[in-house]
ROKELUM-46122 format. One record per atom (N, C-alpha, C): residue in three letters; x, y, z; atom name. Coordinates in steps of 0.001 Angstrom, whole numbers, plus 500000, padded with zeros to 6 digits. Each point is the difference from the previous one (the first is absolute). Example, Ala and Ser with C-alpha at 12.3 -4.5 7.8 and 13.67 -1.06 7.14 Angstrom:
2
["Ala" [513190 494310 507800] "N"]
["Ala" [499110 501190 500000] "CA"]
["Ala" [500900 501200 500000] "C"]
["Ser" [499650 501050 499280] "N"]
["Ser" [500820 501190 500060] "CA"]
["Ser" [499230 501090 500730] "C"]
//
This chain:
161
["Unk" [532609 536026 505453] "N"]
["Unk" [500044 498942 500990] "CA"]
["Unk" [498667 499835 500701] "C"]
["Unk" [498893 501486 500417] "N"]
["Unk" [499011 499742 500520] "CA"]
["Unk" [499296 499016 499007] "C"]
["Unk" [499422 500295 498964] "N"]
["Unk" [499163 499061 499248] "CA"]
["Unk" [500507 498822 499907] "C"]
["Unk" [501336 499662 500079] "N"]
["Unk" [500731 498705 499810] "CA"]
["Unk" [499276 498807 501409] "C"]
["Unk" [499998 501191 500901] "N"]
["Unk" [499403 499275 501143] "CA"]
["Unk" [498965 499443 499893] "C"]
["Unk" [499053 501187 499579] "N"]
["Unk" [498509 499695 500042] "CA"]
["Unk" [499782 499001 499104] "C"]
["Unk" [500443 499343 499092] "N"]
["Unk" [500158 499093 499255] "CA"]
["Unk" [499795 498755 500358] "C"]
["Unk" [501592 499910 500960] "N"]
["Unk" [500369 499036 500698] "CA"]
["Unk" [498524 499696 501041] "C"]
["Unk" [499614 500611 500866] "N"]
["Unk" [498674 500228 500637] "CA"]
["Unk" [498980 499321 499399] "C"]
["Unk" [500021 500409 498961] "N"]
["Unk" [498547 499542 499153] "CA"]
["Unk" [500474 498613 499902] "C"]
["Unk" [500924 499790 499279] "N"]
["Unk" [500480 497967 499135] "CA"]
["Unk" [499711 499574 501410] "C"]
["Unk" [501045 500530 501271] "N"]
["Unk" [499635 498901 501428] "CA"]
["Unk" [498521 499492 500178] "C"]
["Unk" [499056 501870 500299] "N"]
["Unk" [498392 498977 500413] "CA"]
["Unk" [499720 499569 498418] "C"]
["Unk" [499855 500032 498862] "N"]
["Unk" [499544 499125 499319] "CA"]
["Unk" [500363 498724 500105] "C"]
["Unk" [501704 499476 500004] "N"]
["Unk" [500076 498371 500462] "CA"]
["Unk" [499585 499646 501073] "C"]
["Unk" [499333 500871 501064] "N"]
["Unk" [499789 499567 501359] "CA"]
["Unk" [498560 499790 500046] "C"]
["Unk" [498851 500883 498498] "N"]
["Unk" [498912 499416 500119] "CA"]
["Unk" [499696 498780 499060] "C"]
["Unk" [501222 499927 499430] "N"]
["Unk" [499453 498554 498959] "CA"]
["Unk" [499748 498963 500478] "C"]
["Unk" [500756 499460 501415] "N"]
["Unk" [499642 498490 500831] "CA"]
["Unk" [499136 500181 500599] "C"]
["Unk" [499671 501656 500466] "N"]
["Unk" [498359 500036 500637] "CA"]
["Unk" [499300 499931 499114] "C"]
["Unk" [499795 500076 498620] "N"]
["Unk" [498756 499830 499397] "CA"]
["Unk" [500188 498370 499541] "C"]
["Unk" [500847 499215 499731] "N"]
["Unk" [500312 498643 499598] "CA"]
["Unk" [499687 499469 501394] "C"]
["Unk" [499656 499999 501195] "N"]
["Unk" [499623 499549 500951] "CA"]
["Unk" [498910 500226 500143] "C"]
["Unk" [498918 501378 499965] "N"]
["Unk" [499148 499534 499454] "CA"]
["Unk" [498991 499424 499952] "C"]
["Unk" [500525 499806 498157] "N"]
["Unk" [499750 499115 499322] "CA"]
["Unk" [500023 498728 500077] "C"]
["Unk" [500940 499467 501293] "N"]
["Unk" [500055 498613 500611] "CA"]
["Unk" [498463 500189 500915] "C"]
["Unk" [500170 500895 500200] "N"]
["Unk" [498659 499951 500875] "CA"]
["Unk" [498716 499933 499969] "C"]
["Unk" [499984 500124 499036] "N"]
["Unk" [498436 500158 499042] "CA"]
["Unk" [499808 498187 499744] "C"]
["Unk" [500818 499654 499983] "N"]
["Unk" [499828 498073 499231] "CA"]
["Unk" [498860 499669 501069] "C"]
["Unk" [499322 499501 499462] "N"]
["Unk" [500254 499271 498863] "CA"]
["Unk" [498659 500645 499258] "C"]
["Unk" [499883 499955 498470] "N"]
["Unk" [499563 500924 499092] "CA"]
["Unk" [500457 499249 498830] "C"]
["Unk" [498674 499775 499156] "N"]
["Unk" [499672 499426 498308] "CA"]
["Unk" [500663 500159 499006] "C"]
["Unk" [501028 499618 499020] "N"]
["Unk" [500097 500285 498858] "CA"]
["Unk" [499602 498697 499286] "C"]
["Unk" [500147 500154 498385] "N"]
["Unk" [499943 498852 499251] "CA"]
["Unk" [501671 499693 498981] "C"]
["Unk" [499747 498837 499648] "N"]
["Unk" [500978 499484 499248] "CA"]
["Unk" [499757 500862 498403] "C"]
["Unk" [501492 500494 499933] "N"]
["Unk" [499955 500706 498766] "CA"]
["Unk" [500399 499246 498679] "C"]
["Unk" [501287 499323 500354] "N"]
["Unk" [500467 499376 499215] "CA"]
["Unk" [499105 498780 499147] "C"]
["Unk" [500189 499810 498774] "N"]
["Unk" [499497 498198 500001] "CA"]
["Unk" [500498 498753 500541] "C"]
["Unk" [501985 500346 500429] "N"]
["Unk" [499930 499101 500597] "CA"]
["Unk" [500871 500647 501510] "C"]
["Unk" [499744 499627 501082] "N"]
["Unk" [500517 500337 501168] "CA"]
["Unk" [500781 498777 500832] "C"]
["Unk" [501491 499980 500256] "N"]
["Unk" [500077 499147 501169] "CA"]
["Unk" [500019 500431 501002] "C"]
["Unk" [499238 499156 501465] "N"]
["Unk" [499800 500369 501424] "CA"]
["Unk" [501580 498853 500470] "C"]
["Unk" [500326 500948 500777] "N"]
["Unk" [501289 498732 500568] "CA"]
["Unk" [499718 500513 501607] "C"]
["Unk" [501356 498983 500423] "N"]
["Unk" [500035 499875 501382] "CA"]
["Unk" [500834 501158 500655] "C"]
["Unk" [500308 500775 499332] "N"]
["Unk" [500673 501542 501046] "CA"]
["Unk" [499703 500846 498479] "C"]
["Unk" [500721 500976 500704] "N"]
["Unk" [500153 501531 499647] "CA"]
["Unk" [501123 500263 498998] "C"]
["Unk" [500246 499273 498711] "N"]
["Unk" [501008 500164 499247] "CA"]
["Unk" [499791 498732 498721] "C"]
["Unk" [500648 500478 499480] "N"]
["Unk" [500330 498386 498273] "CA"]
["Unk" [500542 498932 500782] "C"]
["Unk" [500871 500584 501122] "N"]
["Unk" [500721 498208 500357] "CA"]
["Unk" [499529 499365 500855] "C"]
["Unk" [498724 500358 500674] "N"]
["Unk" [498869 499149 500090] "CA"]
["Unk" [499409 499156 499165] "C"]
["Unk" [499725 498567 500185] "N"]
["Unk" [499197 499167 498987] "CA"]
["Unk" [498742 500194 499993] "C"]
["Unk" [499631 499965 498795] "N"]
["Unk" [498277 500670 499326] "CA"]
["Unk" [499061 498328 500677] "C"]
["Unk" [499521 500278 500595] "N"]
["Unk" [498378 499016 500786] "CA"]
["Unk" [499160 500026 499152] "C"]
["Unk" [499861 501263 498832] "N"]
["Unk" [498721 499987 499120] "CA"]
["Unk" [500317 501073 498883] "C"]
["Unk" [499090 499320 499094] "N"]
["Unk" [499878 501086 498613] "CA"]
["Unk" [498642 500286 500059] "C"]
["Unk" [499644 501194 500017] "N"]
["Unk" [498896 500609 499545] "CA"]
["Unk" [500020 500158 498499] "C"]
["Unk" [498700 499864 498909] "N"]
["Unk" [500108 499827 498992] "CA"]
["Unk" [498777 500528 499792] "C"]
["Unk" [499120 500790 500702] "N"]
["Unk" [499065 500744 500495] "CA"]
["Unk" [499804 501650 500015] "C"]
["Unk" [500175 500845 499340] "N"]
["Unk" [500095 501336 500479] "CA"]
["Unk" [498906 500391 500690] "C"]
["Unk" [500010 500540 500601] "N"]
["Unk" [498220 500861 500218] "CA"]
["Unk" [499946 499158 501640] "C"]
["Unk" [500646 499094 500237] "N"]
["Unk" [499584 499116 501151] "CA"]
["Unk" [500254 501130 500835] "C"]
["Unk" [499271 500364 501209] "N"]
["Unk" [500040 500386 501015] "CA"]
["Unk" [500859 499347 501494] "C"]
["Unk" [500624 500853 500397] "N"]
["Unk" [501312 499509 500816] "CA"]
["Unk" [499628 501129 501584] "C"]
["Unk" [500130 499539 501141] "N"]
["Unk" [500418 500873 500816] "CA"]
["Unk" [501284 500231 500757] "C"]
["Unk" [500758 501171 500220] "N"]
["Unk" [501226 500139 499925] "CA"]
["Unk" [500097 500053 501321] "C"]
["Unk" [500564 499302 500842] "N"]
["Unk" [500198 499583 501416] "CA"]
["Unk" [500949 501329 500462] "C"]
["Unk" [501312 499841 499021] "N"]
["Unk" [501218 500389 500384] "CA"]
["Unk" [500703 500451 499161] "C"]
["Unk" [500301 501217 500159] "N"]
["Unk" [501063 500744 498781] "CA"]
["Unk" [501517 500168 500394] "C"]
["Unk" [501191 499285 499140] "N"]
["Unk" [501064 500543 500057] "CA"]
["Unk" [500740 499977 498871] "C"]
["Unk" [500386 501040 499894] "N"]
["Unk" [500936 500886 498790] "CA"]
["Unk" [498963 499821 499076] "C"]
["Unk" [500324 499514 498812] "N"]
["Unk" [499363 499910 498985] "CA"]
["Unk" [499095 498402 499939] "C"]
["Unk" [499816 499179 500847] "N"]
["Unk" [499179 498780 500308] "CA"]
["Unk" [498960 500375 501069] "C"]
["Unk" [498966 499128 499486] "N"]
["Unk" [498977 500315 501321] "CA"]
["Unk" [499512 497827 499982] "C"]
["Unk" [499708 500759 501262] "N"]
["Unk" [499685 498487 500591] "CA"]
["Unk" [498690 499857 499286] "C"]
["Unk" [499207 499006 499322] "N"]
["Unk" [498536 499820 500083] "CA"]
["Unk" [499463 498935 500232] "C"]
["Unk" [498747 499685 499977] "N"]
["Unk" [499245 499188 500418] "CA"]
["Unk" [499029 499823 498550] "C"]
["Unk" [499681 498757 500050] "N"]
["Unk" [499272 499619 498000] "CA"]
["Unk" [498406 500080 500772] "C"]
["Unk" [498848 500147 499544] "N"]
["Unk" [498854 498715 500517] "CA"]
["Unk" [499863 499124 499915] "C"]
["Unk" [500966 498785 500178] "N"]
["Unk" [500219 498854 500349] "CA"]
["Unk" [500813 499741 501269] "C"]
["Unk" [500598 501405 500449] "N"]
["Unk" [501186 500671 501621] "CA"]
["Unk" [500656 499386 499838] "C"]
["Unk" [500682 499131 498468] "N"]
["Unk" [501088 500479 499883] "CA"]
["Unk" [501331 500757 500281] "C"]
["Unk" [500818 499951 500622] "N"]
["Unk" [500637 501376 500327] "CA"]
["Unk" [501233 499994 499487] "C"]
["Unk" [500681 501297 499774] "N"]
["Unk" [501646 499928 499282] "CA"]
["Unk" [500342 501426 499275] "C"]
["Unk" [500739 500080 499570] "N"]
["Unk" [500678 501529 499580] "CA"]
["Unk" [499807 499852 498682] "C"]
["Unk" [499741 501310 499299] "N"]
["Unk" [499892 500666 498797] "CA"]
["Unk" [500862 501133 500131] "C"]
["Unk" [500783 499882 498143] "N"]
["Unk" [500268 501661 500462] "CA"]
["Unk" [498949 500941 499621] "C"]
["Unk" [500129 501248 500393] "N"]
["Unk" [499021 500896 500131] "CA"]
["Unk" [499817 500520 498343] "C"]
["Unk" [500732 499958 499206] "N"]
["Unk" [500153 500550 498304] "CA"]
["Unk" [498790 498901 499806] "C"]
["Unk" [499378 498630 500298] "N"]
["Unk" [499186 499396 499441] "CA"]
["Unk" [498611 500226 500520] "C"]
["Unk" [500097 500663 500636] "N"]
["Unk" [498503 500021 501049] "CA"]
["Unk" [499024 501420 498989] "C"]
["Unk" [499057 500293 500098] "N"]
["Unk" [499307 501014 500050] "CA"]
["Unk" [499468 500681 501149] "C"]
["Unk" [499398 501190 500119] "N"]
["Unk" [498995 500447 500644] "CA"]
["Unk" [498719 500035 499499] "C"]
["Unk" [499880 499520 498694] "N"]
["Unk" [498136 499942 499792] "CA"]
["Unk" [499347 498659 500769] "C"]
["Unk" [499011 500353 500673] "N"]
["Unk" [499415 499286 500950] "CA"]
["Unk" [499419 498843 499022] "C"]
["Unk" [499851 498664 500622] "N"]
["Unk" [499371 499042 499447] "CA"]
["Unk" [498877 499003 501162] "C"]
["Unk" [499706 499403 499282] "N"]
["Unk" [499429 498720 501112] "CA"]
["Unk" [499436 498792 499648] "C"]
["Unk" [499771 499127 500368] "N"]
["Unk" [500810 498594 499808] "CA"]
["Unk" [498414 499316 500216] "C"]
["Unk" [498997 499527 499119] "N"]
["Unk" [499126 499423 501160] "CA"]
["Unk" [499869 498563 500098] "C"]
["Unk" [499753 500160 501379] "N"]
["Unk" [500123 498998 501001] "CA"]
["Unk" [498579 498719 500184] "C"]
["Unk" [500203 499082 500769] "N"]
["Unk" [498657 499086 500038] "CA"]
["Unk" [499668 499281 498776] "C"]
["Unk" [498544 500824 500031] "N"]
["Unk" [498801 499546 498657] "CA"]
["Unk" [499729 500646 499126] "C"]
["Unk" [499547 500583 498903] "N"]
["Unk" [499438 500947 499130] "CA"]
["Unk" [499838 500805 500652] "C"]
["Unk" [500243 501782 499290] "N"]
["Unk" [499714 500946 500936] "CA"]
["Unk" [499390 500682 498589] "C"]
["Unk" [498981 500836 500595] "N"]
["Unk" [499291 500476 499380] "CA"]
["Unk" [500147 501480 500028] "C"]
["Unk" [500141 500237 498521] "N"]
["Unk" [500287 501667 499858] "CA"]
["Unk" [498542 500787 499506] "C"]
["Unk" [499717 500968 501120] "N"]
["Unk" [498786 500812 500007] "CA"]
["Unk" [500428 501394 499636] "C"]
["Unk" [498875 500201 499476] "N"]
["Unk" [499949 501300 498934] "CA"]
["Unk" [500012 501291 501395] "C"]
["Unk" [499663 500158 501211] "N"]
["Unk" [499954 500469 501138] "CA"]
["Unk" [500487 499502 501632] "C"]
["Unk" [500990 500929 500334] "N"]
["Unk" [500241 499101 501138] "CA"]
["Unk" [498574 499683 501245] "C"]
["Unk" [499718 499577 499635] "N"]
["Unk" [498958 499658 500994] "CA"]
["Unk" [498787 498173 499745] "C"]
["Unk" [500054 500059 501066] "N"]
["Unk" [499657 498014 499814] "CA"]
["Unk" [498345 500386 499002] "C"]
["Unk" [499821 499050 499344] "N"]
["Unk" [498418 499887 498832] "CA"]
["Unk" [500522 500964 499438] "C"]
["Unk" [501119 500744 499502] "N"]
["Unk" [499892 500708 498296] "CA"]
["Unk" [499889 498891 499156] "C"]
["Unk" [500116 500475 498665] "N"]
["Unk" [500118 499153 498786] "CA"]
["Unk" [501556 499284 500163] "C"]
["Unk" [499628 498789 499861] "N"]
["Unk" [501210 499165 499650] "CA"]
["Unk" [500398 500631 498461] "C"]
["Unk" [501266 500181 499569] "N"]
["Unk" [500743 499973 498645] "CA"]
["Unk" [500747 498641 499643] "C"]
["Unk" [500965 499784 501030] "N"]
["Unk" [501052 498860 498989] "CA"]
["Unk" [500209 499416 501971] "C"]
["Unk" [500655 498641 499705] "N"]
["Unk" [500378 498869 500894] "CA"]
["Unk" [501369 499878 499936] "C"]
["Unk" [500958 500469 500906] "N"]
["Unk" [501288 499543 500023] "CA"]
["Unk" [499977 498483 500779] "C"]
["Unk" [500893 499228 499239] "N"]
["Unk" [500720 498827 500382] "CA"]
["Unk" [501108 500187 500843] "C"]
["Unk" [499825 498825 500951] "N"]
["Unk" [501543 500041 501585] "CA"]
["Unk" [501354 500016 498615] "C"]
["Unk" [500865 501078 500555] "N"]
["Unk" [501075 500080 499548] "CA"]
["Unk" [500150 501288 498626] "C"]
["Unk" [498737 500668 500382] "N"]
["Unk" [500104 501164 498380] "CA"]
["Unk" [500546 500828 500849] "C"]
["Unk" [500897 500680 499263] "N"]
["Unk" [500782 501001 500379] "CA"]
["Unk" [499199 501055 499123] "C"]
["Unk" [499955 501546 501076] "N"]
["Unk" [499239 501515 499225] "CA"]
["Unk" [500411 500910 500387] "C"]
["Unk" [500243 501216 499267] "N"]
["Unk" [500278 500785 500894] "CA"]
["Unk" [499104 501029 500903] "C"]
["Unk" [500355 500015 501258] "N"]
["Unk" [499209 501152 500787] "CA"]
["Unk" [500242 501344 500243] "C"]
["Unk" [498661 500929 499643] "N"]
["Unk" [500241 500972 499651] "CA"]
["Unk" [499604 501032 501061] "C"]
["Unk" [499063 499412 501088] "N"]
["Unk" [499566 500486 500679] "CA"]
["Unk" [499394 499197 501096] "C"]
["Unk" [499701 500294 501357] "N"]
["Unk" [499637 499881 500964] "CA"]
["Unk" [499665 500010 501329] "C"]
["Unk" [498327 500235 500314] "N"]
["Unk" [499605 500331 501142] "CA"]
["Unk" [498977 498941 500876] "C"]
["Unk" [499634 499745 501476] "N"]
["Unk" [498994 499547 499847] "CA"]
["Unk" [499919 499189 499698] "C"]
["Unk" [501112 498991 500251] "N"]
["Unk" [499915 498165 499524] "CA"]
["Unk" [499706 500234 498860] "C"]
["Unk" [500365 500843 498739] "N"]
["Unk" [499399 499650 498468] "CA"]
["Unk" [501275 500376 499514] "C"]
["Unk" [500938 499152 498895] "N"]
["Unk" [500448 500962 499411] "CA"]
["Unk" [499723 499588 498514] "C"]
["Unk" [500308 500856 498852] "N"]
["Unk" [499827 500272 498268] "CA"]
["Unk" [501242 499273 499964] "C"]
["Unk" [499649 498738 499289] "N"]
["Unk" [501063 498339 499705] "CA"]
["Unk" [499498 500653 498290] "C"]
["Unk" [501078 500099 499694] "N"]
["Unk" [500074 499697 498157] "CA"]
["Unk" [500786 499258 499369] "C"]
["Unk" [499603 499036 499305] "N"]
["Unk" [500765 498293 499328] "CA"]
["Unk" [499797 500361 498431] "C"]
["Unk" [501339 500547 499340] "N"]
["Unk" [500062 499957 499010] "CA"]
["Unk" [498930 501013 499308] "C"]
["Unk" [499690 501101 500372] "N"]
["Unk" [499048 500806 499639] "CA"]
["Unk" [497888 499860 500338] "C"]
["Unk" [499977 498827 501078] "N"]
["Unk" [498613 499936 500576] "CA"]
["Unk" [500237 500151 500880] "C"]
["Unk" [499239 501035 500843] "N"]
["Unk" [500214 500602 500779] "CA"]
["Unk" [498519 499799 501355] "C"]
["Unk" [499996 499933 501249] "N"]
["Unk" [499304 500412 500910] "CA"]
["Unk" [500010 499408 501431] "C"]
["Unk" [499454 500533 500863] "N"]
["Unk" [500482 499831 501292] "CA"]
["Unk" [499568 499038 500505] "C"]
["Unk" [501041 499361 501071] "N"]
["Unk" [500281 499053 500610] "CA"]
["Unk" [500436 500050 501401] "C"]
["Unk" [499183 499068 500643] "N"]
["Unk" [500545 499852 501958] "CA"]
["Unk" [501051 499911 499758] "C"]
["Unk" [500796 500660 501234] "N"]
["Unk" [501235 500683 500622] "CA"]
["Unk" [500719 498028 500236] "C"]
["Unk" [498974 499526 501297] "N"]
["Unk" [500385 498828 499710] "CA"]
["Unk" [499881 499053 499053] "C"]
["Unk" [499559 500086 498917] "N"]
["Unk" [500691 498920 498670] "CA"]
["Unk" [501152 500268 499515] "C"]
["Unk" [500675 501032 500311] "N"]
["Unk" [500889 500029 498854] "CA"]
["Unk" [501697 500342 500950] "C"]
["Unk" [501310 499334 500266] "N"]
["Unk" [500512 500089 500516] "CA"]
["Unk" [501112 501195 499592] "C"]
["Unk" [500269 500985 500755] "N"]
["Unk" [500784 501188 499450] "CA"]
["Unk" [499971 501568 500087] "C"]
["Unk" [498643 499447 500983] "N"]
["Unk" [499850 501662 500125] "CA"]
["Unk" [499208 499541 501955] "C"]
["Unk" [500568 500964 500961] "N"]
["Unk" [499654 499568 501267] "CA"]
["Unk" [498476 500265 500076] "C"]
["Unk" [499291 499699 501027] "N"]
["Unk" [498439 500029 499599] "CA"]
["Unk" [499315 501523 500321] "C"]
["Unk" [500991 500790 501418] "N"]
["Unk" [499410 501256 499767] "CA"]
["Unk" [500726 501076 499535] "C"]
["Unk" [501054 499116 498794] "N"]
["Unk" [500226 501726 499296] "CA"]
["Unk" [499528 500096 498910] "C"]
["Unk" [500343 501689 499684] "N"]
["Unk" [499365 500391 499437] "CA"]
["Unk" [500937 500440 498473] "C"]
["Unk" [499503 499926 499081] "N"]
["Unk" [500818 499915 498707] "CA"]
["Unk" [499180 501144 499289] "C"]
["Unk" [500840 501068 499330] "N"]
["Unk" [498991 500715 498440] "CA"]
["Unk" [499105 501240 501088] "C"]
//
């Protein structure tokens, strides 16, 4: 019966820390993932019997997640967009979205390195790292760094890698 207890003991604080750590995790929002799927619908609540506002047909797009519940998180597109995904379509590999005019990917984070390659508004890459307003944008295997502000998806002073 003693161990039966201690049992009982243990299952109580473990269900009693699961809503503290799922809270959280509410708390941390809002925080980056990308679209995993090829195709994603964003709808107007937290479930299927919500009507879908949008198809993503995009993977890799970078999303920020406002709001998490159960298995949906709220996000935001770079267009602020806003609406629910479920969470099975999202990733955690960081991406970013760029923004404006041509952004230029340098072989060094730092302004006058060598230019390498020119992203176009709307290339999606993934980011692998970043400090220092620079982060390492890679599009399809060309790779090099890019201002924090060109590229929407990663906040400007964190730090990634």
């Amino acid at each position: 019966m003693r161990g039966g207890l201690w049992m009982v003991i243990a299952a109580v604080a473990w269900c009693l820390s699961v809503p503290a750590a799922a809270s959280a995790q509410k708390a941390q929002t809002p925080f980056y993932m990308s679209i995993k799927a090829s195709k994603a619908r964003m709808r107007t609540g937290p479930g299927r019997e919500f009507p879908a506002i949008w198809l993503y047909q995009r993977s890799g797009l970078p999303v920020r997640v406002l709001m998490v519940y159960r298995e949906w998180r709220k996000v935001e597109d770079p267009d602020g967009a806003q609406g629910w995904i479920q969470a099975n379509l999202l990733s955690e590999t960081r991406t970013g979205f760029v923004m404006g005019t041509v952004a230029e990917l340098l072989e060094s984070p730092r302004f006058g390195a060598k230019l390498l390659w020119r992203a176009a508004p709307g290339v999606v890459g993934r980011v692998s790292k970043c400090a220092r307003g620079w982060c390492l944008l890679d599009v399809m295997g060309r790779s090099g760094y890019v201002e924090v502000n060109r590229i929407w998806g990663v906040d400007r002073d964190e730090v990634i890698g």
